[in-house]
C-alpha positions in Angstrom: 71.8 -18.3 -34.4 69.0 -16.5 -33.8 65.2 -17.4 -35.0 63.0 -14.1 -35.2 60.0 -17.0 -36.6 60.8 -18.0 -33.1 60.5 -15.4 -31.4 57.5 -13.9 -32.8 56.0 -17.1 -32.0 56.8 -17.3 -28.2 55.6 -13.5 -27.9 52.3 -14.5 -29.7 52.0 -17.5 -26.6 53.0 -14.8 -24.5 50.4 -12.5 -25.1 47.7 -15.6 -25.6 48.2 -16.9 -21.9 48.8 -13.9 -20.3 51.8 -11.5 -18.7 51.6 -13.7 -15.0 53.0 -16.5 -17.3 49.5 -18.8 -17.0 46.2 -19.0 -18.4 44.5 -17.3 -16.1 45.4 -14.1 -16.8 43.4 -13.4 -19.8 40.3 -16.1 -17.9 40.2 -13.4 -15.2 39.5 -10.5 -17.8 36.5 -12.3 -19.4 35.5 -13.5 -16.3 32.4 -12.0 -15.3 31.1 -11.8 -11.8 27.2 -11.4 -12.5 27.3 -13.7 -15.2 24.4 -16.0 -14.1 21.9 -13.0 -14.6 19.5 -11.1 -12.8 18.0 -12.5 -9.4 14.4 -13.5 -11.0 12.0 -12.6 -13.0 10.0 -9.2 -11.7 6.5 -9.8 -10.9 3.7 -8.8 -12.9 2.1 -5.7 -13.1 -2.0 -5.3 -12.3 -4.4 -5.8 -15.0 -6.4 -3.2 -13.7 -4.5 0.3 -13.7 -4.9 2.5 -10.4 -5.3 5.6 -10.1 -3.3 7.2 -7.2 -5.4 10.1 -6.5 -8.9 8.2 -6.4 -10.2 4.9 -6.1 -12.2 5.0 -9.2 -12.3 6.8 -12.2 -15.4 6.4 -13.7 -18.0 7.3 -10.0 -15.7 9.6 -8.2 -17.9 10.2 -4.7 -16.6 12.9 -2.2 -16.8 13.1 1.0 -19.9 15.3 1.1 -21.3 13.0 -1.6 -21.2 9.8 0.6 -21.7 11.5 4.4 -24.5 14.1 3.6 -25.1 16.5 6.0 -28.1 16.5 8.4 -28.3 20.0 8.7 -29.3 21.6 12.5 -29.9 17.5 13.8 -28.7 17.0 16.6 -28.2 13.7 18.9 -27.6 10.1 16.6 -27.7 11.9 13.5 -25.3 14.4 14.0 -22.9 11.5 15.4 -23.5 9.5 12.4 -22.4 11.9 10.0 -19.2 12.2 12.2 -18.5 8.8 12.1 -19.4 8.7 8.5 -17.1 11.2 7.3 -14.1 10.0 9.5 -14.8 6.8 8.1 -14.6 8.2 4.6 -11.7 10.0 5.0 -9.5 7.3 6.5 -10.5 5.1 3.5 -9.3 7.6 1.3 -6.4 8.1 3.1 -5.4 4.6 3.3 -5.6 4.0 -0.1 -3.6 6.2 -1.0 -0.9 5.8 1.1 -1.0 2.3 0.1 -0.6 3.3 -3.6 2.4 5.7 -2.2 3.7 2.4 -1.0 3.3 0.7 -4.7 5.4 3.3 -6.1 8.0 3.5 -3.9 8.4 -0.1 -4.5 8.6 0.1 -8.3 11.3 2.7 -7.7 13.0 0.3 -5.4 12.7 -2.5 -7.9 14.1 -0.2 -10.6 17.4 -0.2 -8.2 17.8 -3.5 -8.0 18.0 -3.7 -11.4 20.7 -0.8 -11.3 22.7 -3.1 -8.9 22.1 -6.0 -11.0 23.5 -4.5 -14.4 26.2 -3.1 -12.7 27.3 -6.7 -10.9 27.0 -8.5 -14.2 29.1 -5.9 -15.4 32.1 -6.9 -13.5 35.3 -8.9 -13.6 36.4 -11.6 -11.8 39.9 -9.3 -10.3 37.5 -6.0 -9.6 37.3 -6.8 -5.9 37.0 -3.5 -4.6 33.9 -2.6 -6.9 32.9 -6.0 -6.3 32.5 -5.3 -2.4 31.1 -1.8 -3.1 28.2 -3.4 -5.2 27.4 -5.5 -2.4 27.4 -2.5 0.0 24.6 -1.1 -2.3 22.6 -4.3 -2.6 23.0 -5.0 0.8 21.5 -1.1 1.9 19.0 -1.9 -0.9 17.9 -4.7 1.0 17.7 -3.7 4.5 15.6 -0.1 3.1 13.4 -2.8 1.3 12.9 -4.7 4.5 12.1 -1.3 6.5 10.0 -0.2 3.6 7.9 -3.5 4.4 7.6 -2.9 8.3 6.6 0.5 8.0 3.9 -0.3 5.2 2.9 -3.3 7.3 2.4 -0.7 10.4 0.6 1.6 9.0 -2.0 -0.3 7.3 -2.7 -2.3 10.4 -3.4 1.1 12.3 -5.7 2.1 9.1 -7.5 -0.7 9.8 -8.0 -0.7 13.7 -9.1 2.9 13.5 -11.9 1.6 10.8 -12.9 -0.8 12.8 -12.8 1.6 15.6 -14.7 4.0 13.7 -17.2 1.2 12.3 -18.0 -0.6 15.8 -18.9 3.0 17.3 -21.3 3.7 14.2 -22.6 -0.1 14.9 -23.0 0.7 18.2 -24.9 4.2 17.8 -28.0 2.5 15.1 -28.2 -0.1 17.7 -29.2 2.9 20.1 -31.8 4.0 17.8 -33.1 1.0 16.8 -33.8 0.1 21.0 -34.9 3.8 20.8 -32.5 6.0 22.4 -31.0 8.7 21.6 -27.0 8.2 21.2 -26.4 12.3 21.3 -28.1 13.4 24.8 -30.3 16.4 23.2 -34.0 16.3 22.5 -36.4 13.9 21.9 -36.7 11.2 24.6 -36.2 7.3 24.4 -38.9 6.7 21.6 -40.7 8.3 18.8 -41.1 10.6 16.2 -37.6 12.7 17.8 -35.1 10.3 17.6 -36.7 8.8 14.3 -36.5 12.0 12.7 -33.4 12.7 13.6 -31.9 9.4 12.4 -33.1 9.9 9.4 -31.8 13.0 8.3 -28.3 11.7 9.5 -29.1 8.6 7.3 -29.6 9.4 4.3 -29.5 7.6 1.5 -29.2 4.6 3.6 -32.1 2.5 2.9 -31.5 -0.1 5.4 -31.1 2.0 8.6 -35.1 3.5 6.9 -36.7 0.2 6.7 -35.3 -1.2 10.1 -36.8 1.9 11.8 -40.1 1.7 10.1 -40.1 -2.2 11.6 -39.3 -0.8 14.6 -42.2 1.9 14.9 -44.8 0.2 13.3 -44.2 -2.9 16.2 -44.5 0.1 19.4 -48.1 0.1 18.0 -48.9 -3.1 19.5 -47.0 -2.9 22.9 -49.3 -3.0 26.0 -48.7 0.5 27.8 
């Protein structure tokens, strides 16, 4: 006798459990492989927004503004506005790069969430995407790790050439200061040469002025 109750019944079982006969074929479709969420939280952006093409954007100094020039001075002067606008200039150019560096990174962050969505996105039987996720997290990874070195690298070398740079200009108002001339033209190892020269290369510098003032007005007293 046959029972179509029955039957519709077993095919409703059927379709419940799944067509492997168990459970765990319909599990494995709601299964979801990401299903813990994203990695962590991202970290928090700066309270201060930076501009990428200068460091400030209410006194924006060139390079001109903050090395004048000395004009026809030769000797410590001339040198000191060298130094000055090297110095400058690989300030500049450090920050920048290093803001070049921020951005990449936000764009690499934006791909990791890419990867993220995508993994959470998948089922439990999708091993081939599965392993081609991981590919792309795992490339992700390793450019995020050379992205690091090479950042690392460069800002290291920024700052040996500025202390480079810096030490030389040290060592060049010590000259003055003892009274020689660091350039080799003009004006001998005291005086009104090298003094005038120094200050035309120093502008602005109020310091380097008073310090040489010291320095003359205590050559009065020395015995000759």
């Amino acid at each position: 006798m046959h029972d179509k109750h029955a039957n519709d019944h077993l095919a409703e079982i059927e379709k419940r459990i799944g067509d492997d006969g168990t459970v765990n074929g319909n599990l494995k479709k709601l299964a979801k492989i990401g299903g813990a969420g994203k990695s962590g939280d991202d970290a928090k952006e700066p309270e201060e927004k930076l501009n990428p093409a200068q460091p400030s954007d209410q006194v924006a100094k060139t390079v001109n503004d903050r090395c004048p020039s000395p004009g026809a001075a030769a000797g410590a002067a001339q040198q000191q506005w060298q130094l000055c606008q090297e110095i400058v200039k690989t300030e500049l150019a450090q920050y920048k790069y290093s803001m070049t560096m921020y951005a990449l990174a936000r764009t690499r962050q934006q791909r990791l969430q890419e990867i993220e969505r995508e993994r959470s996105d998948l089922g439990a039987d999708e091993q081939g995407k599965l392993q081609d996720n991981t590919n792309k997290l795992l490339a992700l990874l390793s450019r995020m790790e050379v992205d690091r070195q090479q950042s690392r690298a460069y800002m290291d070398a920024y700052a040996a050439r500025l202390a480079y740079l810096r030490a030389v200009r040290d060592m060049l108002s010590n000259e003055v200061l003892r009274g020689k001339d660091g350039g080799g033209s003009g004006g001998g190892s005291g005086g009104g040469g090298v003094n005038g020269r120094v200050a035309a290369g120093v502008v602005g510098l109020a310091t380097m002025k008073a310090a040489l003032d010291a320095v003359k007005t205590e050559r009065k007293g020395w015995p000759r």
